[in-house]
C-alpha positions in Angstrom: 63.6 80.9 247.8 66.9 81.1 246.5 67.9 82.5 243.1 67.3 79.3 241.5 64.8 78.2 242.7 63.1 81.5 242.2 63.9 80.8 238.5 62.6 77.4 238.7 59.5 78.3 240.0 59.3 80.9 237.0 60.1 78.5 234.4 58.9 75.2 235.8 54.9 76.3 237.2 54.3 78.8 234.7 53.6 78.8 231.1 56.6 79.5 229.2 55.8 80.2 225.5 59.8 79.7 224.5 59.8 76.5 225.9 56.1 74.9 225.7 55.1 77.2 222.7 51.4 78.3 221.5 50.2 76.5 224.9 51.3 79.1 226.8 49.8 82.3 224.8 47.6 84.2 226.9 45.0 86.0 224.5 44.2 88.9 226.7 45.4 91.5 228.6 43.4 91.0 231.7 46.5 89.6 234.0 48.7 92.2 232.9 46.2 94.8 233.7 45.5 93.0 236.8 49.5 93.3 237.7 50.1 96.6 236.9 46.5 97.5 239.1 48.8 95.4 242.0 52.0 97.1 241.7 50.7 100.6 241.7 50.9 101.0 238.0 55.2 101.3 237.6 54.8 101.7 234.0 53.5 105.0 233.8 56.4 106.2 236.2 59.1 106.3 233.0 58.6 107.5 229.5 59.0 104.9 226.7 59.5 103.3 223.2 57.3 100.1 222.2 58.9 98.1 219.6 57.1 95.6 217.8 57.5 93.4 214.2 58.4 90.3 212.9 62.0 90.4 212.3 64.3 92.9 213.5 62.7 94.3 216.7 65.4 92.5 219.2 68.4 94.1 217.0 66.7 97.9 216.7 65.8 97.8 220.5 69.2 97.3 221.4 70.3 99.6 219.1 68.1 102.4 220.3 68.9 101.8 223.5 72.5 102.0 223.0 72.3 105.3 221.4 69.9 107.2 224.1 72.4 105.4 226.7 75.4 107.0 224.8 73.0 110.5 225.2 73.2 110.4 228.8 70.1 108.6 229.1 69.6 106.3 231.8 68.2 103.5 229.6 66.0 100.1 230.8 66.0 97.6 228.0 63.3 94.6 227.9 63.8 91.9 225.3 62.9 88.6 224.8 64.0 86.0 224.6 67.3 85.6 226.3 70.0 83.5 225.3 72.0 82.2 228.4 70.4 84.0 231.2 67.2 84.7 232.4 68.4 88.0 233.4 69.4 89.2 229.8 65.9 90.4 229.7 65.6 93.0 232.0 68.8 95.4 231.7 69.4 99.2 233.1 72.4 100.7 230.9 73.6 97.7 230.2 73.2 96.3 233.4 71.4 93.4 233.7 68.9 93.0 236.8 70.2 92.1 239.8 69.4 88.7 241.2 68.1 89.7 244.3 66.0 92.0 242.6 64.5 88.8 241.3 63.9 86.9 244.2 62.7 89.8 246.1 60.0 90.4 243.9 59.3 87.1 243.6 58.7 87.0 247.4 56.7 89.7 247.8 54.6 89.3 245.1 54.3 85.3 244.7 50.8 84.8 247.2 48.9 87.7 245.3 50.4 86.7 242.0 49.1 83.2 242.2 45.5 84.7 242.8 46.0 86.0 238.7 47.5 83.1 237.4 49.9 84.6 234.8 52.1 83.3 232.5 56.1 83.7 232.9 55.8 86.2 230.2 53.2 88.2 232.6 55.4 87.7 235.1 58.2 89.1 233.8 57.0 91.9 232.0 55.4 93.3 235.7 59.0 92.4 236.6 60.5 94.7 234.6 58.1 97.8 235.0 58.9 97.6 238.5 62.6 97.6 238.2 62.9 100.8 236.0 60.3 102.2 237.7 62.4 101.4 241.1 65.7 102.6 239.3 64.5 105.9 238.2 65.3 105.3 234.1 65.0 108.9 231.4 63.4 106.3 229.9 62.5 102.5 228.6 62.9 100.6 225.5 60.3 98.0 225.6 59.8 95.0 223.1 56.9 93.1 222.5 56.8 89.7 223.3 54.6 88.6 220.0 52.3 90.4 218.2 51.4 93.9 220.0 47.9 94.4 220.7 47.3 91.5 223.1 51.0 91.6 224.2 51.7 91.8 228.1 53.8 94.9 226.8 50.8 96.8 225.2 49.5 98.4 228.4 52.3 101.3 228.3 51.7 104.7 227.1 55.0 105.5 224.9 56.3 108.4 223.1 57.2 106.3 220.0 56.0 103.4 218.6 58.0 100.9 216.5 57.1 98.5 214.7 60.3 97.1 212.1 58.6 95.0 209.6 55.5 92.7 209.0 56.2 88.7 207.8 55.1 85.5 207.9 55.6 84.3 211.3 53.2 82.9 214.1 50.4 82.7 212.0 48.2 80.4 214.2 48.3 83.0 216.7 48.3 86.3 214.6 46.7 85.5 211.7 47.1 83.8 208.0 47.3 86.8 206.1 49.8 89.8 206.4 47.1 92.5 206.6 45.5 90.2 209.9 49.3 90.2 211.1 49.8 93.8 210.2 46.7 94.7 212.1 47.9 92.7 215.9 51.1 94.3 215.4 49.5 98.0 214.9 47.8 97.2 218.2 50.9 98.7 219.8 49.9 102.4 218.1 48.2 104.8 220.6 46.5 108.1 220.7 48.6 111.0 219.8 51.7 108.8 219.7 54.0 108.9 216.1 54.7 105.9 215.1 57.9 104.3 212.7 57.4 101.5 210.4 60.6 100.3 209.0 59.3 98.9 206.0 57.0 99.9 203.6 54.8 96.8 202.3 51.8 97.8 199.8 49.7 94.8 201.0 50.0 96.2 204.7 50.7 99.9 204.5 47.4 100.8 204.8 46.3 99.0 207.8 48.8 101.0 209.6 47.8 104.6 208.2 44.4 103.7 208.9 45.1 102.7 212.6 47.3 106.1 212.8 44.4 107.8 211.3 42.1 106.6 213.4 44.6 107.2 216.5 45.2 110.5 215.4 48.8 110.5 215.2 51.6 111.0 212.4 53.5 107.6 210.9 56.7 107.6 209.1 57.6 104.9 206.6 61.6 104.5 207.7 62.9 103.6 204.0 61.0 106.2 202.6 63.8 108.6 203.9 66.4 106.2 204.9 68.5 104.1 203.0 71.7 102.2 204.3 74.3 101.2 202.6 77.5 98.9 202.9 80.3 101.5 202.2 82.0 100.4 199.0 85.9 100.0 198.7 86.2 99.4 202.3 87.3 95.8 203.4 84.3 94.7 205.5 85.2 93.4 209.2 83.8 89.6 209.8 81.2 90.6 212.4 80.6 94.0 212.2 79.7 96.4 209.5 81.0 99.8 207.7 78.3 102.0 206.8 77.2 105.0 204.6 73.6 106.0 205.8 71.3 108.0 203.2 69.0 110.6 204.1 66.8 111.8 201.2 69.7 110.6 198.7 72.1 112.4 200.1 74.7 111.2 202.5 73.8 111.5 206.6 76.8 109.8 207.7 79.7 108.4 206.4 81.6 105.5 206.9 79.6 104.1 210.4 81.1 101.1 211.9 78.7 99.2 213.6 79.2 96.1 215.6 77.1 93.7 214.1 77.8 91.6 211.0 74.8 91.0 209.6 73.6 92.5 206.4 69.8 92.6 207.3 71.2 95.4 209.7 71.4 97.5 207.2 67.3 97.8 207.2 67.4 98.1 210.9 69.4 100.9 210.9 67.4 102.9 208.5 64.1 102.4 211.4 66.7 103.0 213.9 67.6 106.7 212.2 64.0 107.4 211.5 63.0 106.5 215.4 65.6 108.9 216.6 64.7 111.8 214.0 61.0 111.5 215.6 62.1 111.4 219.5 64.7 114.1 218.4 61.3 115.7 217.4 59.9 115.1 220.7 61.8 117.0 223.2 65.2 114.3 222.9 68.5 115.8 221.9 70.0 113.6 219.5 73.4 114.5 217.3 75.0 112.5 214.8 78.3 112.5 216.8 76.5 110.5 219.9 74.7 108.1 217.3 77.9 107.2 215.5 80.0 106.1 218.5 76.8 104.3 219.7 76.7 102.4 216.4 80.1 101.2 217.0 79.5 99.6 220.1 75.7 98.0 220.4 76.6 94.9 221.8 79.2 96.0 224.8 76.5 98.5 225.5 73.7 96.6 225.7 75.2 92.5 226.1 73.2 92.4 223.0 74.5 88.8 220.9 73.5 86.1 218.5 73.1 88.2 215.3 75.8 87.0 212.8 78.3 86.9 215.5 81.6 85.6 215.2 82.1 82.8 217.5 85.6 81.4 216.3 88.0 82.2 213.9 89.5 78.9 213.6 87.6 77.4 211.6 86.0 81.2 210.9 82.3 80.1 212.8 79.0 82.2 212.9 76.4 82.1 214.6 72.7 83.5 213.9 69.1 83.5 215.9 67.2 83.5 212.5 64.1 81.6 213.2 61.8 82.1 210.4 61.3 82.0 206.6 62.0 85.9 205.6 64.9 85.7 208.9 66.7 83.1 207.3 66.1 84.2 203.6 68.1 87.3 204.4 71.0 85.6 206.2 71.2 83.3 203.2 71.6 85.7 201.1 75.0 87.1 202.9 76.4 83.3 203.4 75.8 82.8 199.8 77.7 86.2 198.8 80.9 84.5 201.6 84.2 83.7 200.5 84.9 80.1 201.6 85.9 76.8 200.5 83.3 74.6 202.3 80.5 74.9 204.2 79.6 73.3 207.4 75.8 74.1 208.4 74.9 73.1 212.2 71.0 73.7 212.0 68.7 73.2 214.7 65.0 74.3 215.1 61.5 73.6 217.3 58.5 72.3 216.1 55.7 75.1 216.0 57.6 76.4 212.9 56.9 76.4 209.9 60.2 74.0 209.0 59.6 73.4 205.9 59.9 77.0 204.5 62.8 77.4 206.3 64.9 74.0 204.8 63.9 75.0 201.6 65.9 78.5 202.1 69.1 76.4 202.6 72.1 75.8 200.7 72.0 72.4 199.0 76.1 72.5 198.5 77.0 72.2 202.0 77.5 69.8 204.6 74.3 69.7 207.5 75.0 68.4 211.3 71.4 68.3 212.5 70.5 68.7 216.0 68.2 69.3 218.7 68.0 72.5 220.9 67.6 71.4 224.6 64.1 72.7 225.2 60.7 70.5 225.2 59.6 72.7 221.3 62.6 71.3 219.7 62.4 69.6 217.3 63.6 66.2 216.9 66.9 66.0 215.3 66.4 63.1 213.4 63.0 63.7 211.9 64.6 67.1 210.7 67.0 65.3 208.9 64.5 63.2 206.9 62.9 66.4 206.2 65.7 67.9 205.7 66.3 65.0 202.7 63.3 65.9 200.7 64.9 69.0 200.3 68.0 67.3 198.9 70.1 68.6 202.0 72.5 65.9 203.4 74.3 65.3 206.9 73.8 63.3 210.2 71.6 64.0 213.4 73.5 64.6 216.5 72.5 64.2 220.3 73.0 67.6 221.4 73.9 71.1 219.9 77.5 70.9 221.1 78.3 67.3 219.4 76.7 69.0 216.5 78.8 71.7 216.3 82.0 70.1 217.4 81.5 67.4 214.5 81.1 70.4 212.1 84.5 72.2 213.4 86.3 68.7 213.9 85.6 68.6 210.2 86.1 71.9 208.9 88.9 73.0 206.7 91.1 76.1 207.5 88.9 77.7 204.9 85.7 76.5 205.6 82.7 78.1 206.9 80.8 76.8 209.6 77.3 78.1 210.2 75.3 77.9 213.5 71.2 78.7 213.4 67.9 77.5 212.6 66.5 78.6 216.3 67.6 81.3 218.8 68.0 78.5 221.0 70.3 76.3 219.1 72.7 79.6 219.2 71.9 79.9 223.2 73.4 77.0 223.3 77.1 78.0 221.0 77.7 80.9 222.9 
């Protein structure tokens, strides 16, 4: 097969959960294990760090992995899900896979595959432990898929687990209450391996000590230690962000530019700090020198985009992935603190959300260009908008994403603000 049609065969034949949603969740980890059995067991030739959580997990796995690549590390990075290419997912250094590393593995592996039936994510995740097994990486950051203890992911042996933050997201897969959430996501914990929780919640802090307990291993609440900070009388950059960060109240490091603009960042970099004061504990040599010229440049290290990112400056355009309630209550919170004379929102989502939390998170004082992310979950454009309206939030339904956004831009002032999000894949589709 060629490339594409090695991609269409993963997309197309197999279930997909970004594109065909809670259809395509596999509730076990039987054809993982059965993959793993098949390839000779690639993941346990690397060391690794599992990263799971709500919101946040993408942005401190890239992060990570920028700062043990700027250690001399040869880093893999697995994320999900990508935004223009199928090969965002699987990256060594930077790098992303190689397409004939696709379709070679495809090949060879495609008869016995078939016999397992797994999903693309299955797929991929074998995929991916075979590469950096094949490329000889110091070592792997890996990122769950959803949830953690069923996740394809959650058949590694790490030296660190992550896991950034527990909200309300995917509750008719993970559960309807925080602690049932809390509890798939500590799934990822294993024996004798320290694990990081960025932030401390009362209601779910204690199923995590008890699974640590019970695991026998040490967990460290990030923001107990860790506090960041946006440096004050420092003009902030549009897209990137100027630092202090706080170590037992006293200052760590000083004024730390780092390359992403959103202010929900600042959070991630405390569980980013804490993660490397634990691996620094466990036999990695990490300085502050190394972290702060990682900081500085996340995304050319690691392609790493979407995440309040600049995508014009005329009119000044940003673009975000997030997707849920809590995601979009913290971007909200920035775009309402903004200077600007209008705003233009271009929102887009898919259907297995909970949409209705999220519209009621939106400005009513700006101007909406609904729209439809190209993807069989979207969610119908127009039937957003006339949700949308009971939430006294006004604008027109577009076709497409681009008509969307060119509408919004077409009518923008030079000191307007136009805002892309609602759905990962609505900003797949700006960039």
């Amino acid at each position: 097969m060629t490339y594409q049609e090695t991609l269409d065969y993963l997309y197309q034949q197999l279930p997909m959960f970004h594109r065909i949603g809670p259809a395509a969740y596999k509730a076990n980890l039987s054809n993982t294990i059965a993959i793993t059995r098949l390839l000779d067991h690639p993941e346990n030739d690397f060391r690794s760090v599992h990263i799971a959580g709500t919101n946040g997990k993408g942005s401190v796995s890239n992060m990570l992995a920028a700062v043990l690549q700027q250690h001399g590390y040869k880093t893999g990075l697995f994320t999900s899900p990508h935004l223009k290419d199928f090969r965002e997912r699987i990256r060594v250094n930077g790098a992303m896979i190689p397409k004939t590393e696709i379709t070679q593995f495809v090949k060879k592996h495609k008869e016995a595959f078939e016999l397992i039936s797994p999903s693309f994510f299955e797929w991929t995740a074998g995929l991916a432990f075979h590469y950096f097994s094949k490329t000889d990486v110091d070592i792997a950051v890996i990122e769950t898929g959803m949830g953690g203890r069923l996740d394809s992911t959650n058949v590694i042996q790490p030296v660190l687990s992550v896991i950034t933050n527990v909200q309300w997201d995917h509750m008719h897969l993970l559960g309807d209450t925080l602690k049932k959430i809390a509890a798939e996501k500590a799934g990822i914990i294993k024996e004798r391996v320290p694990v990081v929780v960025g932030e401390f919640n009362r209601e779910t802090a204690g199923v995590f000590r008890t699974t640590a307990k019970k695991m026998h291993t040490s967990i460290n609440f990030s923001d107990k230690q860790f506090k960041t900070v946006l440096t004050k009388n420092i003009k902030q950059i549009p897209g990137k962000l100027i630092v202090d960060i706080i170590k037992n109240n006293r200052t760590y490091m000083k004024e730390v530019v780092v390359d992403l603009g959103g202010w929900y960042q600042l959070k991630n970099i405390s569980t980013v700090m804490e993660a490397l004061e634990v691996l620094n504990e466990n036999g990695f040599e990490i300085d502050r020198k190394n972290v702060r010229k990682a900081f500085g440049k996340i995304c050319r290290m690691t392609g790493f985009a979407g995440r309040w990112q600049v995508i014009d400056k005329h009119p000044l355009t940003i673009a975000d992935t997030g997707h849920n309630a809590d995601g979009i209550h913290e971007v909200m919170e920035q775009l309402s603190a903004s200077s600007f004379s209008n705003l233009h929102m271009v929102i887009g989502m898919v259907a297995d959300k909970d949409v209705s939390a999220i519209l009621k998170q939106l400005p009513r004082n700006a101007v909406y260009y609904f729209c439809k992310p190209d993807l069989p979950r979207g969610y119908d454009a127009e039937a957003l908008r006339q949700e949308a309206k009971l939430h006294k939030l006004n604008g027109r339904s577009y076709n497409s994403v681009a008509a969307a956004l060119q509408a919004a831009q077409n009518a923008a002032g030079s000191h307007d603000l136009v805002y892309v999000g609602g759905s990962s894949f609505v900003v797949a589709e700006v960039l």
